[in-house]
C-alpha positions, -999 to 999 in steps of 0.1 A, spaced: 629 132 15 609 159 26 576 175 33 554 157 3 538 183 -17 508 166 -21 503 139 7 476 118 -9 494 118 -45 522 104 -28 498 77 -9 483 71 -39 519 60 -58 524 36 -33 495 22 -30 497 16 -65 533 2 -69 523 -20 -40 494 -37 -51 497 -68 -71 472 -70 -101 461 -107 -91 448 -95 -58 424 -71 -74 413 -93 -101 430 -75 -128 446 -98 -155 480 -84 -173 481 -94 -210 518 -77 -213 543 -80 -195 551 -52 -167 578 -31 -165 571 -19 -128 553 -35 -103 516 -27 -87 487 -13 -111 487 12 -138 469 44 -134 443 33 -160 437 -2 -140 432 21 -109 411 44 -121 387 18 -137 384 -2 -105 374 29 -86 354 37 -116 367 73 -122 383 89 -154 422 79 -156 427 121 -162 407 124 -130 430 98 -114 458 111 -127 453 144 -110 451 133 -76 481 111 -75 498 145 -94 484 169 -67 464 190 -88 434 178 -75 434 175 -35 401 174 -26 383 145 -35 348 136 -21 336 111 4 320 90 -30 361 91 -52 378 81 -14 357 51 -9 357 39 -45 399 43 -43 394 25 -11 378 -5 -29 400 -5 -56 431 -7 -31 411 -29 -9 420 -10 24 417 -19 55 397 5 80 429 20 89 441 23 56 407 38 42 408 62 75 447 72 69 435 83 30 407 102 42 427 119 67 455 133 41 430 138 14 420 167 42 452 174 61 463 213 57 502 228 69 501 241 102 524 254 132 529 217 148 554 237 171 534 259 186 505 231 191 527 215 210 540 244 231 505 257 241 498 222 256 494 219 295 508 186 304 509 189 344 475 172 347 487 148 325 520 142 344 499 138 383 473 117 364 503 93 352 522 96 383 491 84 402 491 53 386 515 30 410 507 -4 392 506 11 354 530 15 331 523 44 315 533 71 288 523 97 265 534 103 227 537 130 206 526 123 168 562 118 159 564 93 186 582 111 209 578 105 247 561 140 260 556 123 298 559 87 316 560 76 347 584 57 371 566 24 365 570 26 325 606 34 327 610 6 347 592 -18 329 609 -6 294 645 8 306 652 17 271 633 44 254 610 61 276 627 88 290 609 120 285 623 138 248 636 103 237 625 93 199 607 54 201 618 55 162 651 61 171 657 36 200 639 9 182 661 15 144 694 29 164 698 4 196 718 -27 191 699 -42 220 669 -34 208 675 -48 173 687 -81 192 656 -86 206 639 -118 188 603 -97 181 623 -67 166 613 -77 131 573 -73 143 586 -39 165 598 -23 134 572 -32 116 546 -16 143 570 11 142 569 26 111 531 15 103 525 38 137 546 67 125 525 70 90 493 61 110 496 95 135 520 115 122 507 148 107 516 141 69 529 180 68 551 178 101 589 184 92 604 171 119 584 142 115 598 141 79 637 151 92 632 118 115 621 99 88 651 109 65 674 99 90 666 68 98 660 59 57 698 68 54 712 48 89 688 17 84 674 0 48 651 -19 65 631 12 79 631 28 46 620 -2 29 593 -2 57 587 36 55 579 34 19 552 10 15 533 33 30 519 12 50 492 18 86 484 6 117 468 25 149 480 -4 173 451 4 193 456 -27 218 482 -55 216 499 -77 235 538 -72 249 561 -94 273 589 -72 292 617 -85 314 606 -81 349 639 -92 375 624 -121 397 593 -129 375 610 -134 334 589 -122 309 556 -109 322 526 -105 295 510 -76 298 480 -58 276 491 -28 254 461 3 252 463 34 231 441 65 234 445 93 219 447 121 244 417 153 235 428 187 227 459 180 217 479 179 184 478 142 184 493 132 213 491 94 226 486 76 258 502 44 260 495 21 292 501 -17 299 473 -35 323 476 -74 337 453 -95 344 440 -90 380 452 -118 400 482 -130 375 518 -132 381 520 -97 357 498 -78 384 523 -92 411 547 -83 392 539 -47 386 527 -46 427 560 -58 430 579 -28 406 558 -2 424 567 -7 457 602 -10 451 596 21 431 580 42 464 604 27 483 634 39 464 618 72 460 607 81 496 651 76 508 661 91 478 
């Protein structure tokens, strides 16, 4: 499992083999030897030639137009993620992800974080690897957000983590994240993916349908000593002039036991740090 040579063909496959004729209003007459859609049944949904179809899913034709990408898009019935996803790959070209990343600044980035005494927060790489985070964050999630750590790996690799009774819904997030922002010709995003494919069947089940979600917002409950579970609102942003790095942060609702119990984290937090 590598580099795909053709990042939409292989989109396109799955997206085929994973959608069921009766939810597109496509009848079978014969019986199926593989799940999803033929090519022909795809290619007369979106109204295109099955030889035109064919092409993209084979990678000899990469550059569809705005018109063939919404009419696939209809034919799939995509979300706006999913629609958004295939555009993005039908355009995605190899570059130096490496040196991307090595040109970014991230010391205003690492003061702008460390500012923020009552907010968890965090930044991303693509791959979902933790570039920066600050005190609070660490605190709030002890496992997985030290700086260089792989969220992929602590959430497929931790015992504890796989313990946890939302893991099933964490995975899931998981993985959809990693196909939403990761740069379809990224090795390392690729090696990571391998990996976890061979340690874990339920990741590669996951990481093979293919399937998205940008997780803009959500909501999460950590462990906060002295106060349970706290709820807490889940942001993403994606951070400008970079190669697709994320910014994570959990808010509460001013005035609710969460805020008191972030007040609560940070002063212990400046506390600790000003004997240390």
């Amino acid at each position: 499992m590598g580099t795909p040579a053709s990042p939409l063909g292989e989109y396109l496959r799955a997206r085929r083999a994973a959608t069921s004729p009766e939810d597109v209003g496509v009848r079978s007459l014969t019986r199926r030897r593989v799940p999803g859609l033929r090519r022909d049944e795809v290619a007369r949904l979106a109204g295109i030639s099955q030889e035109y179809y064919l092409r993209l899913e084979q990678g000899r034709d990469r550059a569809p137009s705005d018109q063939v990408l919404q009419a696939l898009a209809r034919a799939f019935r995509l979300d706006d993620a999913a629609a958004q996803h295939m555009t993005r790959l039908s355009s995605a070209q190899p570059s130096d992800i490496a040196a991307a990343e090595a040109a970014v600044s991230t010391e205003a980035m690492a003061a702008i974080l460390d500012s923020w005494a009552n907010t968890p927060a965090y930044i991303i790489n693509s791959r979902h690897e933790v570039v920066l985070s600050n005190a609070l964050a660490r605190w709030v999630v002890p496992l997985g957000l030290e700086v260089g750590r792989s969220i992929p790996e602590v959430v497929f690799t931790y015992p504890e983590v796989r313990a946890l009774p939302t893991w099933q819904d964490l995975a899931d997030r998981t993985a959809r994240r990693m196909r939403f922002y990761g740069d379809p010709y990224d090795e390392r995003l690729h090696t990571t993916a391998a990996r976890l494919c061979a340690l874990d069947p339920v990741f590669r089940d996951l990481w093979e349908r293919h399937e998205v979600d940008p997780y803009y917002d959500g909501d999460v409950r950590p462990f906060v000593d002295g106060y349970g579970q706290v709820p807490l609102r889940h942001q993403t942003f994606v951070v400008p002039n970079t190669p697709g790095y994320l910014l994570c942060a959990y808010h509460a609702v001013p005035g609710s036991v969460s805020a008191e119990a972030l007040a609560h984290l940070g002063r212990r937090i400046a506390s600790e740090t000003a004997y240390a």
